[in-house]
FIMIVEX-125795 format. One record per residue: x, y, z of N, C-alpha, C in turn; residue in one letter; chain. Coordinates in Angstrom, 1 decimal. Example, Ala and Ser with C-alpha at 12.3 -4.5 7.8 and 13.67 -1.06 7.14 Angstrom:
<pts>
PT  n_east  n_north    n_up  ca_east  ca_north   ca_up  c_east  c_north    c_up  aa  ch
PT    13.2     -5.7     7.8     12.3      -4.5     7.8    13.2     -3.3     7.8   A   A
PT    12.8     -2.2     7.1     13.7      -1.1     7.1    12.9      0.0     7.9   S   A
</pts>
This chain:
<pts>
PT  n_east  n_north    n_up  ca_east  ca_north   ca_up  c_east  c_north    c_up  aa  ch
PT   -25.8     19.0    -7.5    -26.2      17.7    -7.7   -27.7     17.6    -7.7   X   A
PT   -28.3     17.0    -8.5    -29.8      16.9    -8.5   -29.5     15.3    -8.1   X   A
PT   -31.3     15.6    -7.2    -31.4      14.5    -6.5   -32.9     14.9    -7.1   X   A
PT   -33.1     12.6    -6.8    -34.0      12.1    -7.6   -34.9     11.9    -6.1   X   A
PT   -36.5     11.1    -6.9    -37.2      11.0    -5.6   -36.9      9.8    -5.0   X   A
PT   -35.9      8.9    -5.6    -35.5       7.8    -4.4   -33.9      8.2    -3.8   X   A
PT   -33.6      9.6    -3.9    -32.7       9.9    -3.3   -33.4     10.4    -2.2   X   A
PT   -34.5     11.1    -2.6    -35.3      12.0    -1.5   -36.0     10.7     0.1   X   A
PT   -36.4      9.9    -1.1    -36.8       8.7     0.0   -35.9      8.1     0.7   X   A
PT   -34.9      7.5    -0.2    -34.2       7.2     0.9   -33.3      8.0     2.3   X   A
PT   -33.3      9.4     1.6    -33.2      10.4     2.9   -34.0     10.2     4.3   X   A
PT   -35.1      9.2     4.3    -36.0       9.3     5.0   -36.4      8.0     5.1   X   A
PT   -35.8      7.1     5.7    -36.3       5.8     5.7   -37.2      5.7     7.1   X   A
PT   -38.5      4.9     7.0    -39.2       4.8     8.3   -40.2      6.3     8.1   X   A
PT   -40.0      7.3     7.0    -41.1       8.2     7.0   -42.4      7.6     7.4   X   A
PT   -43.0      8.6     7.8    -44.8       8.4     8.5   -45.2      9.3     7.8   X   A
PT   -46.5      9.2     7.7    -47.7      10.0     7.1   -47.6     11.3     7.7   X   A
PT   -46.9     12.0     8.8    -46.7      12.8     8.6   -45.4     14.0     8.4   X   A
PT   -45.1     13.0     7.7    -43.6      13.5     6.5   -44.4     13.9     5.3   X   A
PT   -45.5     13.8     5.1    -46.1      14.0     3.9   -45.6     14.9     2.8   X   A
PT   -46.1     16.0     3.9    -45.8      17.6     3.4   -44.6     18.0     2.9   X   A
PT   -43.6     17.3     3.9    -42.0      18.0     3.5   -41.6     17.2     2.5   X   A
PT   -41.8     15.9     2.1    -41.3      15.2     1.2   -42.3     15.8    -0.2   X   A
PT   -43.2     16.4    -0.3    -43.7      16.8    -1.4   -43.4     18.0    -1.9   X   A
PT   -42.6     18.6    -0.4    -42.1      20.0    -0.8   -40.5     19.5    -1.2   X   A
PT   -39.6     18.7    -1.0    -38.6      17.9    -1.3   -38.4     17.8    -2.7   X   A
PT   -39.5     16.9    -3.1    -39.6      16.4    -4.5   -39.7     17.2    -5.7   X   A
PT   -40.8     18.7    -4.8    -41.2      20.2    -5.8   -40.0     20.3    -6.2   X   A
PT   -39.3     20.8    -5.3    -37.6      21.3    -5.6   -36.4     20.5    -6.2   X   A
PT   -37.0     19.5    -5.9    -35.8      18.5    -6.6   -36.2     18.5    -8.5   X   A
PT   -37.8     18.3    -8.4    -38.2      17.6    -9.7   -38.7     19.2   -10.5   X   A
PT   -39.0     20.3    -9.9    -39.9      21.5   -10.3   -41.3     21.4   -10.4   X   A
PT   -41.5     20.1    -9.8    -43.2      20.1    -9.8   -43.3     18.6    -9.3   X   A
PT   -44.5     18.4    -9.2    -45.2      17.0    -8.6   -45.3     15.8    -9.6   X   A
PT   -44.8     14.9   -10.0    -45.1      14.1   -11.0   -45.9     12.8   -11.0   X   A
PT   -46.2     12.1   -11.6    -47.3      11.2   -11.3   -46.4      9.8   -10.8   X   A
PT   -45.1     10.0   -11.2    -44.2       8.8   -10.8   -43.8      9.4    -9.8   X   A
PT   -43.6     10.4    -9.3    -43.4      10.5    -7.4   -44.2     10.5    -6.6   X   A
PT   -45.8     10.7    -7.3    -47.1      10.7    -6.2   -46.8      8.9    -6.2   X   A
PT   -46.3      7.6    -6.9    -46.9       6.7    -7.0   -45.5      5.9    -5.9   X   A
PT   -44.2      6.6    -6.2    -42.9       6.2    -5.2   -43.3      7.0    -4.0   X   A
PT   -43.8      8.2    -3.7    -44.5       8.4    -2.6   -45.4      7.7    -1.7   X   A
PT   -46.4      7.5    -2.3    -47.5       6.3    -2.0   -46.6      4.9    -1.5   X   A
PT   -46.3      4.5    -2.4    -45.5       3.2    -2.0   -44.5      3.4    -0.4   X   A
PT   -43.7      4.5    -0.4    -42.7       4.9     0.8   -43.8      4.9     1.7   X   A
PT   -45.1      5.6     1.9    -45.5       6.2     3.3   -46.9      5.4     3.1   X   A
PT   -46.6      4.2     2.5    -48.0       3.6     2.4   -49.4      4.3     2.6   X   A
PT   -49.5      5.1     1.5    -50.9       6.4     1.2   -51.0      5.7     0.1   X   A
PT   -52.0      6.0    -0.2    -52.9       5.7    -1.5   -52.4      6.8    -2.5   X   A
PT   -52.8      6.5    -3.6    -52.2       8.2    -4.4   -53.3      9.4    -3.9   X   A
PT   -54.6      8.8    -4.1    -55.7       9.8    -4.4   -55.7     10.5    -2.9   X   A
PT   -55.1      9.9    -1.6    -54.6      11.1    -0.2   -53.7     12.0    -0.6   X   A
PT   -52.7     11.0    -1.5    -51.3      12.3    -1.2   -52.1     13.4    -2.8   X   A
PT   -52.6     13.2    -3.4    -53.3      14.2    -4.4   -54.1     15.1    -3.7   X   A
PT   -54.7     14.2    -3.1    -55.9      15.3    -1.6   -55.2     16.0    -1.0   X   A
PT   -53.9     16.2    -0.3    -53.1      16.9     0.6   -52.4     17.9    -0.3   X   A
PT   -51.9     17.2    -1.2    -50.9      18.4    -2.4   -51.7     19.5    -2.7   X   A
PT   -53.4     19.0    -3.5    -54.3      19.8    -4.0   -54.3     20.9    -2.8   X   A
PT   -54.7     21.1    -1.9    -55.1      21.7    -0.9   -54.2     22.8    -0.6   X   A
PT   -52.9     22.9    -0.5    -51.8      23.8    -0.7   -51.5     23.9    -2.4   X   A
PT   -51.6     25.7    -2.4    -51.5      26.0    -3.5   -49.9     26.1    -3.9   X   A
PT   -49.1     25.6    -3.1    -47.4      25.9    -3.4   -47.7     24.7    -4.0   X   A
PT   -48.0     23.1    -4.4    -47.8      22.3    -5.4   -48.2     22.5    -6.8   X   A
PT   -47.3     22.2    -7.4    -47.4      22.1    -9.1   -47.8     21.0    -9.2   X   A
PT   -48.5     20.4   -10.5    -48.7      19.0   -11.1   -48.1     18.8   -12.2   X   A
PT   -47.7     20.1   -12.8    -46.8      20.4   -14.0   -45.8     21.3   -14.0   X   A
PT   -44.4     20.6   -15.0    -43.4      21.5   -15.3   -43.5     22.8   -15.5   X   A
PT   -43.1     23.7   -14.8    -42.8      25.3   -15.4   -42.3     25.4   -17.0   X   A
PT   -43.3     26.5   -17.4    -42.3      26.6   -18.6   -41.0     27.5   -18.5   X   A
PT   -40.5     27.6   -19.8    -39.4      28.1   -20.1   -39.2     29.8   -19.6   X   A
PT   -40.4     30.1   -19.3    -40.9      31.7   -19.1   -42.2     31.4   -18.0   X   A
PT   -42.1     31.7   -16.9    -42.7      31.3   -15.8   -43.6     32.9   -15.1   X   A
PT   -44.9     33.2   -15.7    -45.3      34.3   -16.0   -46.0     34.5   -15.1   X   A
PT   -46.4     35.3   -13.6    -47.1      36.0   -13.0   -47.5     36.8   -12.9   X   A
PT   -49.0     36.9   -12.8    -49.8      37.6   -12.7   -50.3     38.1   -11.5   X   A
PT   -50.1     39.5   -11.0    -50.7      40.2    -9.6   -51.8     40.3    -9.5   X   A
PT   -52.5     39.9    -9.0    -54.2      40.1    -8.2   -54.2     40.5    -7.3   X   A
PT   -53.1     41.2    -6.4    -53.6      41.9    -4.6   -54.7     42.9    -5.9   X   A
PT   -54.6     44.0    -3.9    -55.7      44.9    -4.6   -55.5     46.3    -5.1   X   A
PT   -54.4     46.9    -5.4    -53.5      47.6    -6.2   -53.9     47.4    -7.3   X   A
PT   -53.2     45.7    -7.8    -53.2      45.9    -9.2   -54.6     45.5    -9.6   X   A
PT   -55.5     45.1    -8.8    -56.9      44.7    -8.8   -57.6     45.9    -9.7   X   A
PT   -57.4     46.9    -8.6    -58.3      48.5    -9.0   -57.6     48.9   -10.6   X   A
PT   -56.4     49.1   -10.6    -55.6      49.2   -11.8   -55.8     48.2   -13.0   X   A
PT   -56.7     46.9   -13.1    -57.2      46.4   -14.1   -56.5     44.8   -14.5   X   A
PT   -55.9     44.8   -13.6    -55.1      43.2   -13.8   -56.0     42.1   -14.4   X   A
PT   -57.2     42.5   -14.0    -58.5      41.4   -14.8   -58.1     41.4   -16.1   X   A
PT   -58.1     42.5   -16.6    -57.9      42.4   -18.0   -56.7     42.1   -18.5   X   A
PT   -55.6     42.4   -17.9    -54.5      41.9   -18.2   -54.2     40.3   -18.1   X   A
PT   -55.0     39.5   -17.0    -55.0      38.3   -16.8   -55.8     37.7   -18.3   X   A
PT   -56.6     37.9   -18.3    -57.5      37.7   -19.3   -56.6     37.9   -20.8   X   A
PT   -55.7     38.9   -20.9    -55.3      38.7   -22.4   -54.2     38.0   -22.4   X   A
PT   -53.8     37.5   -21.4    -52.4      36.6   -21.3   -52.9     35.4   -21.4   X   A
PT   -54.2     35.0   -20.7    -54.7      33.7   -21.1   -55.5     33.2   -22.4   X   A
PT   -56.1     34.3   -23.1    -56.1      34.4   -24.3   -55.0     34.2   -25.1   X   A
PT   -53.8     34.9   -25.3    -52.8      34.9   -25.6   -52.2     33.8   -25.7   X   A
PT   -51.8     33.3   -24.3    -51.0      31.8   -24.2   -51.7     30.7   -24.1   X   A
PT   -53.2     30.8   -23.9    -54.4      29.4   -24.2   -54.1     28.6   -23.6   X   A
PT   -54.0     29.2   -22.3    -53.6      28.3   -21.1   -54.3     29.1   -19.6   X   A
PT   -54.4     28.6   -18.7    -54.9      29.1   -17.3   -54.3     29.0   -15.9   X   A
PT   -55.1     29.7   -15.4    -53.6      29.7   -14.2   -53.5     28.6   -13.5   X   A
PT   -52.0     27.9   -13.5    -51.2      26.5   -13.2   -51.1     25.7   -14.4   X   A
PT   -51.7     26.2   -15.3    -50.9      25.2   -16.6   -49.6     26.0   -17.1   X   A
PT   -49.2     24.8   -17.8    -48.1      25.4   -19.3   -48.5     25.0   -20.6   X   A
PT   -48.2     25.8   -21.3    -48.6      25.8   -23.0   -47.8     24.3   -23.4   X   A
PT   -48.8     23.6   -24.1    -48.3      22.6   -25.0   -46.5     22.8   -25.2   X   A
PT   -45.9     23.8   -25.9    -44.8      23.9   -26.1   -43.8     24.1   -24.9   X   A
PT   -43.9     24.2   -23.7    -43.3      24.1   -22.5   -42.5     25.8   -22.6   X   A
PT   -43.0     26.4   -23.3    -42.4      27.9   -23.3   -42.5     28.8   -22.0   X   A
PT   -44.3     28.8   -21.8    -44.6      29.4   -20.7   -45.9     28.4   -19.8   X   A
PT   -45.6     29.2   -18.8    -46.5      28.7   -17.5   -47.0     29.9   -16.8   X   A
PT   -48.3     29.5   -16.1    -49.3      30.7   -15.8   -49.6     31.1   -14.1   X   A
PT   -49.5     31.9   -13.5    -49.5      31.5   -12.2   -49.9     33.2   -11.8   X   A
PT   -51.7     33.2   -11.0    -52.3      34.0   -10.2   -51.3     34.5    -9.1   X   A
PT   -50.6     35.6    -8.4    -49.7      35.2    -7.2   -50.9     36.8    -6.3   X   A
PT   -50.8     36.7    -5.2    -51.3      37.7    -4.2   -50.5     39.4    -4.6   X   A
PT   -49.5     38.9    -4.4    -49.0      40.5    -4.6   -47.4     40.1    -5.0   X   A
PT   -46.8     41.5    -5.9    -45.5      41.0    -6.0   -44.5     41.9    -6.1   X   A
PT   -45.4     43.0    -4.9    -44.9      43.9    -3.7   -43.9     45.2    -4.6   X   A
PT   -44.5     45.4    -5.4    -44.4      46.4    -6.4   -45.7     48.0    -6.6   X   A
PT   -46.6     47.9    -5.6    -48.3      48.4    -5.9   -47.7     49.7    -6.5   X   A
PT   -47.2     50.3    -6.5    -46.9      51.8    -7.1   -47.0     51.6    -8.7   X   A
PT   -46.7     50.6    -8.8    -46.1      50.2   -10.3   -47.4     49.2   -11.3   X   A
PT   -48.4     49.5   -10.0    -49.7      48.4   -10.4   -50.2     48.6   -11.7   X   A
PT   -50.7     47.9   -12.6    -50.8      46.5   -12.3   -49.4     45.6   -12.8   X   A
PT   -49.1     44.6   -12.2    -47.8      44.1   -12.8   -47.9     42.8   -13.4   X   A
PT   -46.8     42.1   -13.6    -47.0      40.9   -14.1   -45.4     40.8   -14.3   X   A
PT   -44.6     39.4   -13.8    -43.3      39.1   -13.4   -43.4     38.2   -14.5   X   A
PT   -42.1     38.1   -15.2    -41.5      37.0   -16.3   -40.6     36.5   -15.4   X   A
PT   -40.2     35.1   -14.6    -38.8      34.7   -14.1   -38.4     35.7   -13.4   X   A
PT   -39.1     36.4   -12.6    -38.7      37.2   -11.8   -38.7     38.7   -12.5   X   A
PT   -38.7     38.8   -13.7    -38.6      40.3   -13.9   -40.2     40.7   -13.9   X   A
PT   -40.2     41.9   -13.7    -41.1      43.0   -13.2   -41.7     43.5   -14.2   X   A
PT   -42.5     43.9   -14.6    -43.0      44.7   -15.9   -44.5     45.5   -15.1   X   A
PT   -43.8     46.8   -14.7    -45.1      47.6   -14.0   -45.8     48.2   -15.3   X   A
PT   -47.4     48.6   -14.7    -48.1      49.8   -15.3   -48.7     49.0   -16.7   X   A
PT   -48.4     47.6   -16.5    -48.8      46.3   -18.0   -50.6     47.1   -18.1   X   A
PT   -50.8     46.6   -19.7    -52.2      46.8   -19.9   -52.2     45.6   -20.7   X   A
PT   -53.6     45.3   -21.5    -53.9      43.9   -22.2   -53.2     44.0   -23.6   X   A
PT   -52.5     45.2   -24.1    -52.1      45.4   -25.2   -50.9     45.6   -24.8   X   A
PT   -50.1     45.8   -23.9    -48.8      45.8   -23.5   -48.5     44.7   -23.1   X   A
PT   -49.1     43.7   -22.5    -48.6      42.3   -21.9   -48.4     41.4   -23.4   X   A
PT   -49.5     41.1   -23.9    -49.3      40.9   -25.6   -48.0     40.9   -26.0   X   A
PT   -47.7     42.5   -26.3    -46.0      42.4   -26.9   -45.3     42.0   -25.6   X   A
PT   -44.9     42.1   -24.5    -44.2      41.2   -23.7   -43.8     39.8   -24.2   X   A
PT   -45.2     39.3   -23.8    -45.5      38.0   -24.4   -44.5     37.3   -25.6   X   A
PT   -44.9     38.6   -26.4    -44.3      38.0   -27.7   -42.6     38.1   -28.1   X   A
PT   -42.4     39.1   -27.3    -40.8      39.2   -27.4   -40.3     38.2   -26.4   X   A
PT   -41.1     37.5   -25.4    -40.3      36.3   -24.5   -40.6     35.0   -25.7   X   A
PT   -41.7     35.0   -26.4    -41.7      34.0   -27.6   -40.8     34.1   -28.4   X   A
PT   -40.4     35.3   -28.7    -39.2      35.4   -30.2   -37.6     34.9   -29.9   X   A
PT   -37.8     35.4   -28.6    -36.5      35.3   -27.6   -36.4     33.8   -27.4   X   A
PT   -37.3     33.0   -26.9    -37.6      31.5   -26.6   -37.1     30.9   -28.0   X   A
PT   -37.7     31.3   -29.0    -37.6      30.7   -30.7   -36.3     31.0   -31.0   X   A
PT   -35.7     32.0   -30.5    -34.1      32.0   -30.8   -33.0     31.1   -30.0   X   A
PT   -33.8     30.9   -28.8    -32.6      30.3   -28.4   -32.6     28.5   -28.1   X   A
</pts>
């Protein structure tokens, strides 16, 4: 069952300001991200202003403000894949998809997301499609990745 954010609110009638957090972590999961019509039915339930509950979301990097795309693409930055060159792999993926980390491309295909580690370092540098793994990536190897989750996206 998907639940909406006045299913989520009304889960919680009499919320206080500080329900903030869990109702925005609520909404993430329900909606896939933060929308500007739940910051505004949020606001209204816990009587905040939007530009607080924007102030509190911003500050925790677990909020989205946008839908994931179709191919939800991370990039490793610990320090494994740091030394191993992930700069440059970051760098041709955002070239590539012309997007930055926390957006998604115009076409809702893919979405971009810096993560700490993704507990693979042997295999450094990495970069996860939806969960899959792709060790030992370079700026010319992430590219074709890239493009075979595009051809695969165009097919289906």
């Amino acid at each position: 069952m998907n639940r909406t954010v006045p299913d989520i609110l009304a889960a919680h009638p009499g919320a206080g300001r500080d329900a903030l957090i869990p109702l925005l972590q609520e909404v993430q999961e329900a909606e896939g991200y933060i929308s500007r019509a739940a910051v505004a039915e949020l606001g209204t339930h816990l009587d905040l202003p939007a530009s607080r509950i924007y102030g509190v979301a911003t500050f925790y990097n677990q909020f989205r403000f946008q839908p994931l795309g179709r191919y939800h693409v991370q990039v490793c930055r610990g320090t494994a894949c740091h030394v191993k060159g992930s700069l440059g792999v970051f760098a041709a993926i955002k070239r590539t998809l012309k997007i930055e980390d926390g957006e998604t491309s115009r076409d809702g295909l893919f979405s971009l997301e810096v993560v700490s580690c993704l507990g693979a370092c042997g295999l450094a540098p990495l970069v996860a499609v939806n969960g899959q793994v792709h060790g030992e990536v370079t700026p010319e190897s992430v590219v074709e990745i890239l493009r075979r989750y595009r051809r695969e996206g165009a097919v289906a």
